[in-house]
DRENKE-381219 format. One line per field, with one value per residue (C-alpha): residue number from 0; residue in three letters; chain; x, y, z. Coordinates in nm, 3 decimals. Layout:
BEGIN
seq: NUM:...
type: Ala:...
mol: A:...
x: X:...
y: Y:...
z: Z:...
// end
This chain:
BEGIN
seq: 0:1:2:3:4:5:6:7:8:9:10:11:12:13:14:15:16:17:18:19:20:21:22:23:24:25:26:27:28:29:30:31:32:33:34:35:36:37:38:39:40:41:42:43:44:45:46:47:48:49:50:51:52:53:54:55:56:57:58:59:60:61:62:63:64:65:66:67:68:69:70:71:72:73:74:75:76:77:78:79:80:81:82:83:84:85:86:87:88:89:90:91:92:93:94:95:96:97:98:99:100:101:102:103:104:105:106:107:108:109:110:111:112:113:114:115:116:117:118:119:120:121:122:123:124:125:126:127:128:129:130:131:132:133:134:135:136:137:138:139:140:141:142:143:144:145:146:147:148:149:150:151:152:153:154:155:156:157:158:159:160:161:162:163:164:165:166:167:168:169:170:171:172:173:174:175:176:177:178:179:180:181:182:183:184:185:186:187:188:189:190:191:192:193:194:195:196:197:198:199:200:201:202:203:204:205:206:207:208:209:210:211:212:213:214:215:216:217:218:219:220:221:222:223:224:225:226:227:228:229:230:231:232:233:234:235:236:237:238:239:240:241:242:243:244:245:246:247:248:249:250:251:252:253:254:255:256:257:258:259:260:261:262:263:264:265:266:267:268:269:270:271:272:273:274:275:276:277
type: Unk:Unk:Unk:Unk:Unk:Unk:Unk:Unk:Unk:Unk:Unk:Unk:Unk:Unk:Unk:Unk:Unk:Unk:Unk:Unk:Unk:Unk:Unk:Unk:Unk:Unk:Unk:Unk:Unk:Unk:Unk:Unk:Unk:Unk:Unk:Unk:Unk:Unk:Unk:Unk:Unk:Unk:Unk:Unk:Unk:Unk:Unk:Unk:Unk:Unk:Unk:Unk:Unk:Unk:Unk:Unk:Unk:Unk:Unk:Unk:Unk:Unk:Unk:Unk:Unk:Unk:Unk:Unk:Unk:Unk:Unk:Unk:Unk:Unk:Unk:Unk:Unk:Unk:Unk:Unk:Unk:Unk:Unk:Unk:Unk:Unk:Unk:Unk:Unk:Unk:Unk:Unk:Unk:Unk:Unk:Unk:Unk:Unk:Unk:Unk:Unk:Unk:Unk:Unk:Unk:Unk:Unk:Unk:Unk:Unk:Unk:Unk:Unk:Unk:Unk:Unk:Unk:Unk:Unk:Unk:Unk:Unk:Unk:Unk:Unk:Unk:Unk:Unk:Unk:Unk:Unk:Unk:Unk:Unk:Unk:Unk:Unk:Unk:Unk:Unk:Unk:Unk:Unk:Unk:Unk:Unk:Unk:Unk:Unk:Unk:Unk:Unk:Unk:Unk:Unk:Unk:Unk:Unk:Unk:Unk:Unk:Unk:Unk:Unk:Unk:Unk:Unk:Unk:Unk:Unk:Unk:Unk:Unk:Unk:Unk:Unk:Unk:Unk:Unk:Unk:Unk:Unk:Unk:Unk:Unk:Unk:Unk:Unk:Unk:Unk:Unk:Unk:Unk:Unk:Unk:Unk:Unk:Unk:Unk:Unk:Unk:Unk:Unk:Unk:Unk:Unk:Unk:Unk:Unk:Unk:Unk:Unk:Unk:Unk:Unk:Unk:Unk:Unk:Unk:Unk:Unk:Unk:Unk:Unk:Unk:Unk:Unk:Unk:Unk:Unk:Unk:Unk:Unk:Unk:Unk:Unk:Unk:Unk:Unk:Unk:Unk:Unk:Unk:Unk:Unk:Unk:Unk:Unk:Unk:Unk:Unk:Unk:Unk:Unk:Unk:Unk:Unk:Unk:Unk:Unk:Unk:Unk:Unk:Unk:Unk:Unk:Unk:Unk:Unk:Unk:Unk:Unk:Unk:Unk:Unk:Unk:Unk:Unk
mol: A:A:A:A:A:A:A:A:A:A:A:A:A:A:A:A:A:A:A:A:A:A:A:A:A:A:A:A:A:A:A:A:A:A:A:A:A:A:A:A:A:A:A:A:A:A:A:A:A:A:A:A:A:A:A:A:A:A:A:A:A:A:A:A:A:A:A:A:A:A:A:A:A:A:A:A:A:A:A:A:A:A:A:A:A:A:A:A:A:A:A:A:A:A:A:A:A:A:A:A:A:A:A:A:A:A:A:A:A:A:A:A:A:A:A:A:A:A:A:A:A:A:A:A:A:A:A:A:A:A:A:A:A:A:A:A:A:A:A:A:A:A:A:A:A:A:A:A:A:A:A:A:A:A:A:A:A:A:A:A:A:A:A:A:A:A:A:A:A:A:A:A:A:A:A:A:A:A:A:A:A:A:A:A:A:A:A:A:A:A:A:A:A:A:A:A:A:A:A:A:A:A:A:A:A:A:A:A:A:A:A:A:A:A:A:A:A:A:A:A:A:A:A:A:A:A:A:A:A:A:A:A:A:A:A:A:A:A:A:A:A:A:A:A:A:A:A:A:A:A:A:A:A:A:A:A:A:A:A:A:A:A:A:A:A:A:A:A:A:A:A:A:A:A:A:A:A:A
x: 0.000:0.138:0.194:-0.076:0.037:-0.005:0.133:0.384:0.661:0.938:0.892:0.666:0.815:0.538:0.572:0.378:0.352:0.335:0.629:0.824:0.774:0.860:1.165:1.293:1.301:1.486:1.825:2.126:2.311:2.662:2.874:3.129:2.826:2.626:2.319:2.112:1.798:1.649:1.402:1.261:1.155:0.835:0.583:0.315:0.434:0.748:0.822:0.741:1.076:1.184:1.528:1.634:1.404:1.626:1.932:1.821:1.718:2.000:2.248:2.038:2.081:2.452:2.473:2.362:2.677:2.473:2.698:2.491:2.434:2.182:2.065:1.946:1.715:1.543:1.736:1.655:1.653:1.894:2.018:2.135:2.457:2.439:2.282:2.647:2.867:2.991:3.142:3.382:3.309:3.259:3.502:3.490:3.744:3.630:3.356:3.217:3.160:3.256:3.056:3.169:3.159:3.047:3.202:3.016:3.089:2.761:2.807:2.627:2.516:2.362:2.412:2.533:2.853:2.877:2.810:3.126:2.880:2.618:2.447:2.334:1.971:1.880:1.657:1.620:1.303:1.159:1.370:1.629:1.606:1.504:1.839:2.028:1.892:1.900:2.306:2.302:2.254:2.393:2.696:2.777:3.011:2.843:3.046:2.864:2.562:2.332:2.125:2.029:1.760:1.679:1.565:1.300:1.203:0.837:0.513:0.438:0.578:0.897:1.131:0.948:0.782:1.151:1.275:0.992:1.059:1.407:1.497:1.427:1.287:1.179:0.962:0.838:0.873:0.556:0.667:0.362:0.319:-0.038:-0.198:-0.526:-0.375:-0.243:-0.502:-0.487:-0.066:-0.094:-0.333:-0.143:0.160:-0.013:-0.189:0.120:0.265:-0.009:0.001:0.383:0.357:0.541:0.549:0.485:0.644:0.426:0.419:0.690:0.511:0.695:0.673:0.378:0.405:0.703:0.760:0.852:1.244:1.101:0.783:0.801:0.438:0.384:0.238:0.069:0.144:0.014:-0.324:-0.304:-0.342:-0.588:-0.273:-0.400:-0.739:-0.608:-0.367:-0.606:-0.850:-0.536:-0.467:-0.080:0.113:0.236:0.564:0.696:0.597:0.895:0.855:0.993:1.340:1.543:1.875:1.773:1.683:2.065:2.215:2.080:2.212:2.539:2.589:2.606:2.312:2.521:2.620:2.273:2.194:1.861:1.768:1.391:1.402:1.519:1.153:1.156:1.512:1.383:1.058:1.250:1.478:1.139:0.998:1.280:1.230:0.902
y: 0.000:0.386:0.561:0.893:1.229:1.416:1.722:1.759:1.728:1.785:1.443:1.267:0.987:0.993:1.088:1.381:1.714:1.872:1.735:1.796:2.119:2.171:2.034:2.190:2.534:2.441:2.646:2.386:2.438:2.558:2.276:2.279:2.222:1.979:2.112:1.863:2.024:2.388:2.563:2.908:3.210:3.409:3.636:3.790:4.151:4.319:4.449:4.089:3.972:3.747:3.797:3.738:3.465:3.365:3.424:3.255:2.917:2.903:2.959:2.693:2.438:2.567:2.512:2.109:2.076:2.107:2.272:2.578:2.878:3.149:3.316:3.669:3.689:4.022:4.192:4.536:4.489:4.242:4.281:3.911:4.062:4.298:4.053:3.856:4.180:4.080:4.377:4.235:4.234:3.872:3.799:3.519:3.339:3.426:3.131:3.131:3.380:3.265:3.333:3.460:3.274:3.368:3.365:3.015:2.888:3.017:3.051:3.403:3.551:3.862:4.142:4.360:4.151:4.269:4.627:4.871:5.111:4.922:5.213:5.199:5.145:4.860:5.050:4.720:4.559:4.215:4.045:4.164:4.047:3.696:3.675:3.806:3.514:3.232:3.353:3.301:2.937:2.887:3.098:3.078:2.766:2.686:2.339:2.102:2.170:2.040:2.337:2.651:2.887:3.179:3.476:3.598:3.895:4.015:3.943:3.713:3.885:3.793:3.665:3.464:3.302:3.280:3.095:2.870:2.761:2.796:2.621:2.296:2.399:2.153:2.372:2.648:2.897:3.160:3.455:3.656:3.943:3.975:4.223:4.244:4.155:3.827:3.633:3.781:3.754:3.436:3.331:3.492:3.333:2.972:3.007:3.108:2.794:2.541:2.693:2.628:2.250:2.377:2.176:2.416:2.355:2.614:2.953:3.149:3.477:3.756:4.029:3.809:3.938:4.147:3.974:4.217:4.085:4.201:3.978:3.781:3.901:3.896:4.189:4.149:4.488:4.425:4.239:3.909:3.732:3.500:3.315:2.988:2.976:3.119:2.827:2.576:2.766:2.704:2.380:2.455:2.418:2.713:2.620:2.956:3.246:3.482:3.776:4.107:4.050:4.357:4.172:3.946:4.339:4.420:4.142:4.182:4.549:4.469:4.194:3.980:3.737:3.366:3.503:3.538:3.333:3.237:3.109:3.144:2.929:2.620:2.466:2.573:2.373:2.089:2.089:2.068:1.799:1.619:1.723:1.520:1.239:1.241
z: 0.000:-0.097:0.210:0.237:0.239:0.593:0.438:0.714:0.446:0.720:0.797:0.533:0.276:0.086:-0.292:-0.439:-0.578:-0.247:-0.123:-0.382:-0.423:-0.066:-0.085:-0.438:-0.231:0.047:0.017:0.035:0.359:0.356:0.245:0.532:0.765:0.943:1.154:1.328:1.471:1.392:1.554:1.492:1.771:1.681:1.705:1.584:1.645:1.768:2.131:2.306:2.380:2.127:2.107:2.507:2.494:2.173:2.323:2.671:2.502:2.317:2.642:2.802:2.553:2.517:2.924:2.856:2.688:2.296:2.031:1.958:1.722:1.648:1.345:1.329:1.077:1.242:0.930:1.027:1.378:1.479:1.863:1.933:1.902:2.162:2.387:2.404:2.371:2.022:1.878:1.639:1.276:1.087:0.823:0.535:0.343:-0.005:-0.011:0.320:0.629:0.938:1.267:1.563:1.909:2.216:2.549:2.645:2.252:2.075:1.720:1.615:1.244:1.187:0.955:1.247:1.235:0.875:0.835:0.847:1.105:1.369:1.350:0.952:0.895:0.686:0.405:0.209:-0.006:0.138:-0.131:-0.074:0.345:0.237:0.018:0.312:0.553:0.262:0.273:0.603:0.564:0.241:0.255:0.673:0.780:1.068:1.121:1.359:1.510:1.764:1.747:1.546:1.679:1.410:1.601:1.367:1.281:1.423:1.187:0.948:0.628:0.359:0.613:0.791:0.482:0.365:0.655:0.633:0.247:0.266:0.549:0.725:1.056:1.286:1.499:1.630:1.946:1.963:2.146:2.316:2.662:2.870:2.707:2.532:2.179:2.308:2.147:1.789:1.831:1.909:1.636:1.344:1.465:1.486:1.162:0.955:1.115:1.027:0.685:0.651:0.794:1.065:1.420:1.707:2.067:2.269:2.357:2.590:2.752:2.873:3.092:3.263:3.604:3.838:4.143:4.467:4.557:4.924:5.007:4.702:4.598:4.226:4.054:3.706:3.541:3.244:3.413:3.399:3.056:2.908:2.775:2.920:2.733:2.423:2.435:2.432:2.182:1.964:2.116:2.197:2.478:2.732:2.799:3.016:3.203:3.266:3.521:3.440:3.559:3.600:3.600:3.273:3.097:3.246:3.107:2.776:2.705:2.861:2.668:2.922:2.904:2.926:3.307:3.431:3.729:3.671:3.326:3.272:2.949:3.089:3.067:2.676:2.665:2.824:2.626:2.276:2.411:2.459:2.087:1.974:2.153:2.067
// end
């Protein structure tokens, strides 16, 4: 008997037009590389966290002992380096870039690391940005990986579509904060996900709540969310609630963020380590 298409061609052996077509634009990784799992950090708008909660998963997994990197597809707004004080400018050998390394042995891309001046705005078309991050797998010798998390940028617009044709993720990471738009951030995130065939883990919500260092009480600032019901409208999993950490804000502009203390996106770590277990 044929085996039926589930239209989840990241994993399907079945033969058809579908999965074909998926596969013929998938960019071919860099040739001196091997990456084993990829996952990609979302949201449905911009200002919800997504790049500490990027560069906290990935220090997690880094922490287990994984070998690790992180793309920066946020094109025009990349601050993962900045987040592990990487000031240095990448350099290539004529057929591949090379990316630089964190103090705990993170390997980082983004077009920060390339321009002459940080402080350049990226006035670019949507083609142009999907070239830039299909280079960034193509063109970047990332060597051996356990793990690459893309830090993506906020919507669901060229890049993202991009990353999700271009590139073989293996799951998702929704990125949300309590507020009343939670439930239509969410959603566009999801849907874009189901559309693309695209496993997701669960949703990571920041800024939930700021807990008094004094008596410990927790104060929702933003109200509380409806993050739980919205999760199971969407039948998805919540997988974190982070506080409003002053030191974690600290770390990130000081480029610090592998020395914090207290890592809320261990849970996250462990849950992906489960994914691939299945």
């Amino acid at each position: 008997m044929s085996e039926e298409c589930t239209h989840d061609c990241s994993s399907c052996g079945a033969s058809c037009d579908h999965n074909a077509e998926a596969k013929d634009l998938i960019a071919p990784l860099n040739k001196d590389s091997a990456i084993k799992h990829v996952y990609a950090i979302m949201s449905g708008k911009g200002g919800v966290g997504k790049s500490s909660t990027t560069a906290c998963l990935a220090s997690a997994m880094a922490k287990k002992g994984y070998k690790v990197g992180i793309m920066d597809a946020d094109i025009t707004g990349p601050s993962i380096p900045t987040a592990f004080g990487l000031n240095t400018r990448a350099v290539g050998d004529g057929e591949s870039i090379f990316p630089e390394l964190t103090t705990g042995g993170i390997k980082v891309i983004s077009l920060n690391l390339l321009l002459e001046n940080k402080g350049d705005p990226v006035i670019w078309r949507g083609s142009l940005l999907g070239g830039v991050v299909k280079q960034f797998w193509s063109d970047v010798r990332w060597g051996e990986l356990d793990y690459l998390f893309i830090d993506m940028p906020p919507g669901t617009g060229d890049v993202p579509l991009t990353v999700f044709q271009s590139i073989p993720v293996d799951g998702i990471v929704v990125v949300t904060s309590p507020q009343d738009l939670v439930s239509l951030i969410v959603t566009k995130a999801v849907r874009m996900a189901e559309m693309m065939h695209k496993p997701i883990l669960g949703v990571v919500e920041n800024y939930s709540y700021f807990q008094c260092p004094n008596c410990g009480e927790k104060h929702y600032i933003f109200g509380k969310s409806n993050l739980e019901q919205v999760a199971k409208d969407l039948d998805v999993k919540v997988l974190a609630q982070i506080p409003m950490d002053p030191a974690m804000a600290t770390a990130m502009d000081q480029g610090a963020v592998e020395s914090l203390e207290k890592n809320y996106l261990e849970p996250v770590a462990d849950a992906i380590l489960a994914h691939e277990k299945g």
